[in-house]
C-alpha positions in Angstrom: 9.1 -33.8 -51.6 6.2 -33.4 -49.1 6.9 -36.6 -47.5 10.6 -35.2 -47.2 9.0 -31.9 -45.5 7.0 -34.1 -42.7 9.7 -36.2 -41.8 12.2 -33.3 -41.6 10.1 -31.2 -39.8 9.2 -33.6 -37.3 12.9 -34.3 -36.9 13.6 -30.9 -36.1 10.6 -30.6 -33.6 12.1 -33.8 -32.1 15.8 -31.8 -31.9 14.3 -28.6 -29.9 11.8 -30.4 -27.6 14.2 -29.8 -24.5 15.2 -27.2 -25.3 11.9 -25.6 -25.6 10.6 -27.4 -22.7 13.6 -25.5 -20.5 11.1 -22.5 -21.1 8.2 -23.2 -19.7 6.8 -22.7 -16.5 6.0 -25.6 -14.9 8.5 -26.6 -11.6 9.6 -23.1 -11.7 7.2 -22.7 -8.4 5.8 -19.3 -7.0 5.0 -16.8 -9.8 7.3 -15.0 -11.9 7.7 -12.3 -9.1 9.0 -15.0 -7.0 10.0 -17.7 -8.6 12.8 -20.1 -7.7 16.3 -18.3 -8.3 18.3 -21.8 -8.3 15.1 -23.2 -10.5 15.4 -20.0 -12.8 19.6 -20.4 -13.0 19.3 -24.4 -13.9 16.8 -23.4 -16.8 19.3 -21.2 -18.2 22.1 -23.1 -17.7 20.3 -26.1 -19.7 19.0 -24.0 -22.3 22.2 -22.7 -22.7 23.7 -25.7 -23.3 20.6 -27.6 -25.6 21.1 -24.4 -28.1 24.5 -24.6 -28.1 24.6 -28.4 -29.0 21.8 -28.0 -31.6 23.6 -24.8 -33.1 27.0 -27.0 -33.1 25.0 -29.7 -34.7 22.6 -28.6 -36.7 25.2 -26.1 -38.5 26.9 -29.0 -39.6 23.7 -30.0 -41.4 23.8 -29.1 -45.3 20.3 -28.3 -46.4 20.8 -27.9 -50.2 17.5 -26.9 -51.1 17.2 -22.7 -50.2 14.0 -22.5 -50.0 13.6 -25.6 -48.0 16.6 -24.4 -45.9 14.5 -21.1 -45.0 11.3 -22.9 -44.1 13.5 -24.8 -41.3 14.8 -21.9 -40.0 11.4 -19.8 -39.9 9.7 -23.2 -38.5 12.5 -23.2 -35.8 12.4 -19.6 -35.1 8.6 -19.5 -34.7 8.9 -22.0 -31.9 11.9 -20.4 -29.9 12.2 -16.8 -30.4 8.8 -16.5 -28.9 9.1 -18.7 -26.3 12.5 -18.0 -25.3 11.2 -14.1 -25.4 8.1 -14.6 -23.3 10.4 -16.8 -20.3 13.0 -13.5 -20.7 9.9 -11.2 -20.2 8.7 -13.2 -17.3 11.8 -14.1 -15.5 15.0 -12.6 -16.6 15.0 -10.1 -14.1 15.2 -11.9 -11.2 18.4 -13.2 -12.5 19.8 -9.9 -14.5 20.6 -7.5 -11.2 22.0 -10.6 -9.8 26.1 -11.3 -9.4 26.9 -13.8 -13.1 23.8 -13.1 -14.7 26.2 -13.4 -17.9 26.9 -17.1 -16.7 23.4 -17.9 -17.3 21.4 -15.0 -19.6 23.7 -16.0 -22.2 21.6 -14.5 -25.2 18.9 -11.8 -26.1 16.4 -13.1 -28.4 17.9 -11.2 -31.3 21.3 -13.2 -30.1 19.1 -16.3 -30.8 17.6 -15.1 -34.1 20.7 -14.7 -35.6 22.6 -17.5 -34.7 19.6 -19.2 -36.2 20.3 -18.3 -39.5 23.6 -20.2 -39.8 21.8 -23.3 -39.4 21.9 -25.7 -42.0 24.5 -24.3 -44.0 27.5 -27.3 -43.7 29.7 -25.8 -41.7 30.0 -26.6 -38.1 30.1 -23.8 -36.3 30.5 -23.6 -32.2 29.2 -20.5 -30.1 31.4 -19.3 -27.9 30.9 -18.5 -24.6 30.2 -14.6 -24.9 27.3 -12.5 -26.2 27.1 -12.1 -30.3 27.4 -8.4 -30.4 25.2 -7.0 -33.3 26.7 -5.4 -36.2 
């Protein structure tokens, strides 16, 4: 069962590498005050799209075990709810006041932390292309 733990955990870590990686600073150039708008748009855009595949794919997934099924999800939200909060903090609004900030702020991080909480279950789900609005 531990064995099963590493090697699924490093799976996962494998699955949200790029999308993680879309969130950190490095060849965003000048400083969050100034950084590159076409830079900061292309970030979103491909974050966008990484989550949305992993969310299509990874809700398709059927992790029977719940408590094993939990410790995914609070080992995935760990990694991108802060890190996908801390790039929002330090760049979203440069992009927010701007015309189609909708086209590439897709989410809030509470978006994100509820959408991960369907992973896992067996069901493929898709996100559409509009904000989750918060019941």
């Amino acid at each position: 069962r531990g064995q099963v733990r590493q090697y699924a955990t490093s799976y996962l870590r494998a699955c949200w590498m790029k999308a993680l990686y879309c969130l950190k600073d490095e060849g965003i150039g000048g400083s969050s005050n100034n950084a590159s708008k076409v830079t900061l748009k292309e970030r979103f855009k491909t974050f966008n799209a990484c989550f949305e595949e992993i969310y299509r794919i990874q809700t398709g997934w059927k992790v029977p075990d719940p408590q094993l099924r939990e410790e995914f999800r609070i080992s995935i939200s760990e990694k991108v709810i802060p890190a996908y909060r801390s790039f929002m903090g330090r760049f979203g609004s440069q992009l927010e006041s701007g015309r189609n900030s909708g086209k590439y702020i897709k989410y809030t991080p509470e978006d994100l932390e509820n959408y991960l909480l369907d992973l896992f279950e067996g069901s493929p789900l898709i996100l559409h292309h509009m904000r989750r609005k918060n019941s």
